[in-house]
FIKOLZA-1660 file (N, C-alpha, C; in steps of 0.1 Angstrom, whole numbers, plus 5000, padded with zeros to 4 digits):
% residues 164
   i   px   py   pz ch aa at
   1 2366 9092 3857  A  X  N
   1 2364 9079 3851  A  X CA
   1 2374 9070 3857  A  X  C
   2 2368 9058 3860  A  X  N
   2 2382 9048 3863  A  X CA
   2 2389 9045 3854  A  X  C
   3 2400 9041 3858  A  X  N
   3 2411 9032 3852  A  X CA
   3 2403 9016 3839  A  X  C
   4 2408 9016 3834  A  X  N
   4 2406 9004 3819  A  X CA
   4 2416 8996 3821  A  X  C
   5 2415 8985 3821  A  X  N
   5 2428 8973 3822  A  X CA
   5 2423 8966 3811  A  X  C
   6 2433 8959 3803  A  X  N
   6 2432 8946 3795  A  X CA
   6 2441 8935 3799  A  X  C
   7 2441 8927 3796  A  X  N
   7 2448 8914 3797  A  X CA
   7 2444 8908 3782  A  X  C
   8 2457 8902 3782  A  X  N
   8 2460 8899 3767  A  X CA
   8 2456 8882 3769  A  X  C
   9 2448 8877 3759  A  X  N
   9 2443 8863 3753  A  X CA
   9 2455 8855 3749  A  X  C
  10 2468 8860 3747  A  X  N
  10 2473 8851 3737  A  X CA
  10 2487 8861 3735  A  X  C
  11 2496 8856 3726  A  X  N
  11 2506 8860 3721  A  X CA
  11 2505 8860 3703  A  X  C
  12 2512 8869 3699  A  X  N
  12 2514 8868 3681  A  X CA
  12 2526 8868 3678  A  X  C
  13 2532 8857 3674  A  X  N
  13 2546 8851 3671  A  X CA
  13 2546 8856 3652  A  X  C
  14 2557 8861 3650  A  X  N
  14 2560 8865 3636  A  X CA
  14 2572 8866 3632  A  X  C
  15 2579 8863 3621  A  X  N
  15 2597 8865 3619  A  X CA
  15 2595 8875 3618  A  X  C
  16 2590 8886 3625  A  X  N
  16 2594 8900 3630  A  X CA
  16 2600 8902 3641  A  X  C
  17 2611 8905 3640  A  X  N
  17 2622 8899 3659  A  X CA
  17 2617 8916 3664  A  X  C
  18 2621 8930 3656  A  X  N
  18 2621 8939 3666  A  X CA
  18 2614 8951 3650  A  X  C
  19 2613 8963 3659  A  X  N
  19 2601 8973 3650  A  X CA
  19 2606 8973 3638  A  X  C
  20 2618 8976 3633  A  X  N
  20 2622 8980 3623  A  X CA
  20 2626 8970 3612  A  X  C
  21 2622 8973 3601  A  X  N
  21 2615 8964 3591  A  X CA
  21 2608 8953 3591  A  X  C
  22 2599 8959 3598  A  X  N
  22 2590 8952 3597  A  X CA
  22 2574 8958 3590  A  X  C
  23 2566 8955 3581  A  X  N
  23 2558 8962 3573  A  X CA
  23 2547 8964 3584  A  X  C
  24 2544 8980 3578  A  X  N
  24 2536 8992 3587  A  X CA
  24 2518 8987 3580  A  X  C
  25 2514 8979 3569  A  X  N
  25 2500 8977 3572  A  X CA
  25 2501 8961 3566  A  X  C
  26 2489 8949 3567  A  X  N
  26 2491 8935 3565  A  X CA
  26 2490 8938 3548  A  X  C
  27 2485 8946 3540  A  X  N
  27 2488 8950 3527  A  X CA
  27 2502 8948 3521  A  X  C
  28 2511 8953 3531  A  X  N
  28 2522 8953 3531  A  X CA
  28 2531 8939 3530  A  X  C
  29 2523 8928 3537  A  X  N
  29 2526 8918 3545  A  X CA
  29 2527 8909 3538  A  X  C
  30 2519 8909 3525  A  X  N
  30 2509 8896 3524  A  X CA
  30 2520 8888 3513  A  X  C
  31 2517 8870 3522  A  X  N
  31 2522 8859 3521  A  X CA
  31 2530 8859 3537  A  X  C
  32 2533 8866 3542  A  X  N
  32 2537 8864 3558  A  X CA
  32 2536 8855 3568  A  X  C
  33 2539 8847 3570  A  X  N
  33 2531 8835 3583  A  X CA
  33 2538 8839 3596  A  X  C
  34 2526 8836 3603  A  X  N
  34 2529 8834 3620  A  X CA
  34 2523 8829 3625  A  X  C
  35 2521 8828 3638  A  X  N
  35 2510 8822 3645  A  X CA
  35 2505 8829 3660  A  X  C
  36 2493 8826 3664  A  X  N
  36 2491 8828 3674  A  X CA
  36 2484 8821 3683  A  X  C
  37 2493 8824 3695  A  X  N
  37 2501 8813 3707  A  X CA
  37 2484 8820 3717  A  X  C
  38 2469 8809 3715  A  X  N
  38 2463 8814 3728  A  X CA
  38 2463 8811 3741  A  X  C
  39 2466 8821 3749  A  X  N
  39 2464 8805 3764  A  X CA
  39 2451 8802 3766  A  X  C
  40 2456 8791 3770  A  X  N
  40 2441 8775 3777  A  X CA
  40 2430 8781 3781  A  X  C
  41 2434 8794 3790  A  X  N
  41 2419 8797 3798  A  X CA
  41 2411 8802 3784  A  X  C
  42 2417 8807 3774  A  X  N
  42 2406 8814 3763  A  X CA
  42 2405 8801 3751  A  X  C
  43 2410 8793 3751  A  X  N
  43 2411 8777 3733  A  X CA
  43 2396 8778 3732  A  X  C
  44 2387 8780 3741  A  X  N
  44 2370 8775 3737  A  X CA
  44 2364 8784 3733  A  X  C
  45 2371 8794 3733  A  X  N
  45 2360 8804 3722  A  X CA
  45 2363 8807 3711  A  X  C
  46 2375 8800 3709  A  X  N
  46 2380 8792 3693  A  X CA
  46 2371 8788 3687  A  X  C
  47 2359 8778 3692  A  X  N
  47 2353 8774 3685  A  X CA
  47 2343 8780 3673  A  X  C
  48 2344 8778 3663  A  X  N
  48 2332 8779 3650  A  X CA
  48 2341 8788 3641  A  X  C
  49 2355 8794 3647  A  X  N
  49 2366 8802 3642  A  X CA
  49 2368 8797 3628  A  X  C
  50 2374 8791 3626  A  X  N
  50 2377 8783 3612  A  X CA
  50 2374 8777 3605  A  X  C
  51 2356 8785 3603  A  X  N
  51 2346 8790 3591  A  X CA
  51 2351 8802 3586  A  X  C
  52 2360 8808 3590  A  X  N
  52 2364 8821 3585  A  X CA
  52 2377 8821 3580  A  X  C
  53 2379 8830 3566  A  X  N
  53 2392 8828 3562  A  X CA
  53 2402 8843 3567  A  X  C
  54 2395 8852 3575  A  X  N
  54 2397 8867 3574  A  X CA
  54 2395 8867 3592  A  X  C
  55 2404 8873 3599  A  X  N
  55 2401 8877 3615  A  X CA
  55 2409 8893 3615  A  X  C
  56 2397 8897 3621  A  X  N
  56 2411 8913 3631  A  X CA
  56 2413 8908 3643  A  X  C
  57 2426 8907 3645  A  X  N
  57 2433 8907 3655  A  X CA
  57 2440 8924 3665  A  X  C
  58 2434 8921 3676  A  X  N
  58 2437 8933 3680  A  X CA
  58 2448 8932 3696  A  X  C
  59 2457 8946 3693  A  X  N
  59 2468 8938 3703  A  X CA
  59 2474 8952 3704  A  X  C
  60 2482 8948 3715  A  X  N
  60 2492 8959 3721  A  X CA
  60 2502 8963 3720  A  X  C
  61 2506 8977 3712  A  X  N
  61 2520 8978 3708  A  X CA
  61 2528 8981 3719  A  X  C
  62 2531 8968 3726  A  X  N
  62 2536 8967 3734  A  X CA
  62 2557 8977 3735  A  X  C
  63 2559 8978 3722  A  X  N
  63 2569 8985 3717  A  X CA
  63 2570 8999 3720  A  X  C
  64 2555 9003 3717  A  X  N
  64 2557 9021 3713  A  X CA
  64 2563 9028 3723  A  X  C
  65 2567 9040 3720  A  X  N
  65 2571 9046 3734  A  X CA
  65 2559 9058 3737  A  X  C
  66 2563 9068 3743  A  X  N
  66 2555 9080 3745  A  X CA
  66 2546 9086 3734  A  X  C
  67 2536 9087 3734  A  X  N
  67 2530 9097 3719  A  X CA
  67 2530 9110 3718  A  X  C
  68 2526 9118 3708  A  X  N
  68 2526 9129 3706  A  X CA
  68 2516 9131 3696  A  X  C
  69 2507 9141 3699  A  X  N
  69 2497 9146 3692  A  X CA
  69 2500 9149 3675  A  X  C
  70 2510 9150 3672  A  X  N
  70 2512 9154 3659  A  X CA
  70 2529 9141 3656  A  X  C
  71 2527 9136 3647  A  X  N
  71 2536 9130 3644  A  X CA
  71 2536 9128 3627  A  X  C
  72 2549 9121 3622  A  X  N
  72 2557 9120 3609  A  X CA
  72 2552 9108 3606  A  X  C
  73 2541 9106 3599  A  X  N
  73 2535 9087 3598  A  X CA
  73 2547 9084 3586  A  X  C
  74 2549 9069 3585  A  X  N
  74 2556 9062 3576  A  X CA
  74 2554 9070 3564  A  X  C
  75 2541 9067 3561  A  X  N
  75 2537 9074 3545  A  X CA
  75 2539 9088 3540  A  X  C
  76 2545 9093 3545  A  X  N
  76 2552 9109 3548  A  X CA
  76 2560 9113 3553  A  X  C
  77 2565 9129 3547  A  X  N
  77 2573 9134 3556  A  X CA
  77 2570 9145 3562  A  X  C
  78 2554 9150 3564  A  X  N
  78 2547 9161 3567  A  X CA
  78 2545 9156 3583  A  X  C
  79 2544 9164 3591  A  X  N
  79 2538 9161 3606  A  X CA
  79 2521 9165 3604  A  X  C
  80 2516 9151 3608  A  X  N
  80 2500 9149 3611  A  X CA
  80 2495 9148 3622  A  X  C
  81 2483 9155 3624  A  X  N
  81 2475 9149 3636  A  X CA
  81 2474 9134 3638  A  X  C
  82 2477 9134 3650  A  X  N
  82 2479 9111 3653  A  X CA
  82 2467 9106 3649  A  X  C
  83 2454 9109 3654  A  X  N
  83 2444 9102 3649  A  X CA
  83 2441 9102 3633  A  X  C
  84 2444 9111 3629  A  X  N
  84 2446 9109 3614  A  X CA
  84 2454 9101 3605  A  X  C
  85 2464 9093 3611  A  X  N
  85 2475 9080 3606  A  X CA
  85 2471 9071 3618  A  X  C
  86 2480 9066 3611  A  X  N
  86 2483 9046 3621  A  X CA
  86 2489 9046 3628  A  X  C
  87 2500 9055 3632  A  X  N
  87 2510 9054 3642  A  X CA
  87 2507 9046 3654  A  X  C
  88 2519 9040 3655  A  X  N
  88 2513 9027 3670  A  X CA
  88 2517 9038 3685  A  X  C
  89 2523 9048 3684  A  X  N
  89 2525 9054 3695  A  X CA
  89 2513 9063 3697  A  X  C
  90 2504 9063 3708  A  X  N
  90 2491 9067 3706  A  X CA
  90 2484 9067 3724  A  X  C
  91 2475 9071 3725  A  X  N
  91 2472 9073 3738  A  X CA
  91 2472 9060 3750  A  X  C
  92 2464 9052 3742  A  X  N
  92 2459 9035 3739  A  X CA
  92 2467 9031 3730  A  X  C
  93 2478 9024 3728  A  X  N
  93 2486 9021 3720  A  X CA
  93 2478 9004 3719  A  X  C
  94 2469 9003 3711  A  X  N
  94 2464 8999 3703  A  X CA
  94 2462 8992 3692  A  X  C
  95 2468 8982 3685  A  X  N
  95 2469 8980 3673  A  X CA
  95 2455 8969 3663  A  X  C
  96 2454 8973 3652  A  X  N
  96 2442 8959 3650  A  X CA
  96 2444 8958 3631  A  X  C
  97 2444 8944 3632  A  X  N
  97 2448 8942 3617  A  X CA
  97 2442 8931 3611  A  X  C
  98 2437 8931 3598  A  X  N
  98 2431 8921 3596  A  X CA
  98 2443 8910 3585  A  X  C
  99 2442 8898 3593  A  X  N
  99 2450 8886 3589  A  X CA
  99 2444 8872 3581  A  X  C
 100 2453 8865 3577  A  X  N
 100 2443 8856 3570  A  X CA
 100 2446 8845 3578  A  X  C
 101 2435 8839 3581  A  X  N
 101 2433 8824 3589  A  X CA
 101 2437 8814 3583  A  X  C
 102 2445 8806 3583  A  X  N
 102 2451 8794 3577  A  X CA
 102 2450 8779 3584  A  X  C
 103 2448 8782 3594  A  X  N
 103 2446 8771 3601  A  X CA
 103 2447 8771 3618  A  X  C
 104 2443 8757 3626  A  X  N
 104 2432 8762 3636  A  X CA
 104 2440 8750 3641  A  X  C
 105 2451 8749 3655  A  X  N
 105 2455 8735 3660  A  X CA
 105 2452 8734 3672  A  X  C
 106 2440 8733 3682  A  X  N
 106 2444 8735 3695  A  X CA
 106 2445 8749 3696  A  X  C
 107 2449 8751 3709  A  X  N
 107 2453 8766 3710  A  X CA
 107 2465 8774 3699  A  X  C
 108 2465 8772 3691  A  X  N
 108 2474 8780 3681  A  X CA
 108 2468 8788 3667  A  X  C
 109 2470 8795 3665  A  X  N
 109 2463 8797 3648  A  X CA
 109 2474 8801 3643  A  X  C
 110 2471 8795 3628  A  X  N
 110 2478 8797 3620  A  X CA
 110 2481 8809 3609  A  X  C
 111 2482 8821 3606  A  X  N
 111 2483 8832 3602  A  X CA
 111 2488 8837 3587  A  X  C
 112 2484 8844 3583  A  X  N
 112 2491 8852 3573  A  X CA
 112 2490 8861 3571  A  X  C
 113 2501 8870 3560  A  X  N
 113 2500 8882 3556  A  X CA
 113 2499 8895 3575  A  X  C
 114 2513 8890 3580  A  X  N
 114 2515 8896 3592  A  X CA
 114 2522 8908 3593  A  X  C
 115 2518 8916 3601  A  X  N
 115 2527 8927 3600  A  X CA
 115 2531 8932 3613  A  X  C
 116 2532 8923 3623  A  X  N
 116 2532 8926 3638  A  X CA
 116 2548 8921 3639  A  X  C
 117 2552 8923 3654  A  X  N
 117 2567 8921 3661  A  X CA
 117 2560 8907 3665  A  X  C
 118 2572 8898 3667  A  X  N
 118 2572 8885 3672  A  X CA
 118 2571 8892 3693  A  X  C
 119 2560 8882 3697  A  X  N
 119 2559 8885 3711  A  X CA
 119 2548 8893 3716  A  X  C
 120 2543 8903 3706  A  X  N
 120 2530 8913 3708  A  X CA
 120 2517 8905 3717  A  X  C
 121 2513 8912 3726  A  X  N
 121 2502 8904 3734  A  X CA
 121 2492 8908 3729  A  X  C
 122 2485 8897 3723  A  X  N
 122 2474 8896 3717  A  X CA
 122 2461 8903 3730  A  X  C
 123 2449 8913 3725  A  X  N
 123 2441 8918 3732  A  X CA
 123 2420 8910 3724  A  X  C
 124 2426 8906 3716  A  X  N
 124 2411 8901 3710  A  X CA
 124 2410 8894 3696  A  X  C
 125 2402 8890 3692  A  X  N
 125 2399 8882 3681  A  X CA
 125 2383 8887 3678  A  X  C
 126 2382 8887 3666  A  X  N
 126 2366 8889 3660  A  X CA
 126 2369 8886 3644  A  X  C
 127 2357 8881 3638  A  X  N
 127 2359 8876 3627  A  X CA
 127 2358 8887 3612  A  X  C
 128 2365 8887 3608  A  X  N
 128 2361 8891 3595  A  X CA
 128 2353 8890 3583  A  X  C
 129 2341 8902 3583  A  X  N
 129 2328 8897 3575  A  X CA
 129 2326 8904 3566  A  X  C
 130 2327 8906 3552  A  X  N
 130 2326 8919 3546  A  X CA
 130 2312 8920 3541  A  X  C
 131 2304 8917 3547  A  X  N
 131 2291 8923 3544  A  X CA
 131 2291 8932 3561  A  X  C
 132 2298 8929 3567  A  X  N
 132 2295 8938 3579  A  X CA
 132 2310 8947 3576  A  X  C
 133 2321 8947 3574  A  X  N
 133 2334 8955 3578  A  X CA
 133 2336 8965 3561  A  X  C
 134 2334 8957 3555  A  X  N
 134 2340 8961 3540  A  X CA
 134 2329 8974 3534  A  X  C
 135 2330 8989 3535  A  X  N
 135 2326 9001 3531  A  X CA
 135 2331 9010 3518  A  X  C
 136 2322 9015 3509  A  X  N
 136 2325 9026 3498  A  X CA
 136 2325 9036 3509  A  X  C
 137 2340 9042 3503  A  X  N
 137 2344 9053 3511  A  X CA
 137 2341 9063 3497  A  X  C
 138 2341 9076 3503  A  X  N
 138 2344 9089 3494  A  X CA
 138 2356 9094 3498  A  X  C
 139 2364 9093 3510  A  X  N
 139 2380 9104 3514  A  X CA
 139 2383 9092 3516  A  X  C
 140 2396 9089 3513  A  X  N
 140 2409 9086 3526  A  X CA
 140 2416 9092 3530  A  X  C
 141 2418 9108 3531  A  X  N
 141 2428 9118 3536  A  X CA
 141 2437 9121 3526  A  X  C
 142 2444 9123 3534  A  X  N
 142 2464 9123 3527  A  X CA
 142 2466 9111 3526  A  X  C
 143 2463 9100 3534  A  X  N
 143 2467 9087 3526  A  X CA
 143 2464 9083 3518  A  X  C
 144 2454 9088 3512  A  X  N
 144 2452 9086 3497  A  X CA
 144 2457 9086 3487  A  X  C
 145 2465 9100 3490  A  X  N
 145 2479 9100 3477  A  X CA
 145 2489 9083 3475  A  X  C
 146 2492 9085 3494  A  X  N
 146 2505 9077 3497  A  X CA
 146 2498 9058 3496  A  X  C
 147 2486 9055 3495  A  X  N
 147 2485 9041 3496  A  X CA
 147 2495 9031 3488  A  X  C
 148 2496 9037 3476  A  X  N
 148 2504 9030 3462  A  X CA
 148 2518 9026 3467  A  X  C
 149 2524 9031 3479  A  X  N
 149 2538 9027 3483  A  X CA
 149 2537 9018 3496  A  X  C
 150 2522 9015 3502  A  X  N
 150 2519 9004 3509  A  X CA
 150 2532 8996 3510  A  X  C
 151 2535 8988 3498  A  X  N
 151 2537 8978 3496  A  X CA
 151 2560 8976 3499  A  X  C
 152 2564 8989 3500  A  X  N
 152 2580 8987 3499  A  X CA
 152 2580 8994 3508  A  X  C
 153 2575 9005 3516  A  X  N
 153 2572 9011 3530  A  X CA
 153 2572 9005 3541  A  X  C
 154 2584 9001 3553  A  X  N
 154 2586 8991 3566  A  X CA
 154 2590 9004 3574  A  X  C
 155 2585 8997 3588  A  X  N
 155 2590 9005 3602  A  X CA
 155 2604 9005 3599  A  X  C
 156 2606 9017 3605  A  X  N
 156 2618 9028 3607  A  X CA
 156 2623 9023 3619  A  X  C
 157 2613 9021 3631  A  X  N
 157 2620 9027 3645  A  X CA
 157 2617 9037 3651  A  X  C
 158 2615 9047 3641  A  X  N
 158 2604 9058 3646  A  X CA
 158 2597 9064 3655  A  X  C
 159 2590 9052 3658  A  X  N
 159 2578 9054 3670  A  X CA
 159 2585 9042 3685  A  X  C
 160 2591 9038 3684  A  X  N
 160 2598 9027 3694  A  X CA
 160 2609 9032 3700  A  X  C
 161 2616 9044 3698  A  X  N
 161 2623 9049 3699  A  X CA
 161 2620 9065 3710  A  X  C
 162 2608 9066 3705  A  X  N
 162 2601 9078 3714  A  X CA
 162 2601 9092 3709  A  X  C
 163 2610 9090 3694  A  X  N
 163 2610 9102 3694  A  X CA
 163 2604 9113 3681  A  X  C
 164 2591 9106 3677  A  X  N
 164 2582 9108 3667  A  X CA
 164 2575 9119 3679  A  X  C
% end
């Protein structure tokens, strides 16, 4: 198979300076402002955006270090299979989160409820629809137990460090 390249649309600016404390889901987040810085060649496909009060923003943990098939997620102190948690250190280091749209200036958006590092290179934008995204689950795993501490639960360092 060939090689995959992305190139990032934009930047996500957040009073998150570096990994650690900084909240591990936008659950975590919420009331948070940032913004996101798009460049010029992408402002026009901004348009009809700010009918929407909900976006996933998807972007590159540009941070992570090396992964490992089994890791220690936030919400635990058990070692899990990686695709089974969030961990940003991952094959595709990867990230996507749904944020709340506040406002629309030109190339900038205005953000909330963030849970990203200031600087992260933005990879995409798609809108948030809950007649298409929003599902009745039956499992959430082991996170299921741990969702309830969402909320006082921030990066460690953990995974930026390399040695998860």
């Amino acid at each position: 198979m060939e090689s995959i390249q992305y190139q990032p649309i934009g930047i996500i600016h957040s009073p998150h300076k570096t990994t650690e404390g900084t909240p591990i889901q936008p659950s975590g987040a919420k009331g948070i402002a940032g913004h996101i810085e798009i460049f010029p060649e992408y402002t026009a496909g901004l348009a009809d955006l700010a009918g929407f009060s909900h976006i996933f923003i998807l972007y590159h943990f540009h941070l992570s270090k090396k992964f490992s098939l089994k890791v220690k997620p936030f919400l635990d102190d058990q070692k899990r299979g990686l695709f089974a948690t969030r961990a940003p250190s991952r094959p595709n280091p990867i990230g996507l989160s749904v944020v709340r749209l506040t406002g629309i200036t030109e190339s900038n958006l205005k953000i909330q409820d963030v849970d990203v590092v200031d600087g992260t290179p933005l990879l995409d934008i798609k809108p948030y629809v809950p007649d298409f995204d929003v599902r009745q689950v039956d499992q959430t795993g082991w996170i299921g137990l741990k969702t309830g501490k969402i909320e006082e639960v921030v990066d460690d360092g953990r995974f930026s460090d390399g040695s998860n």
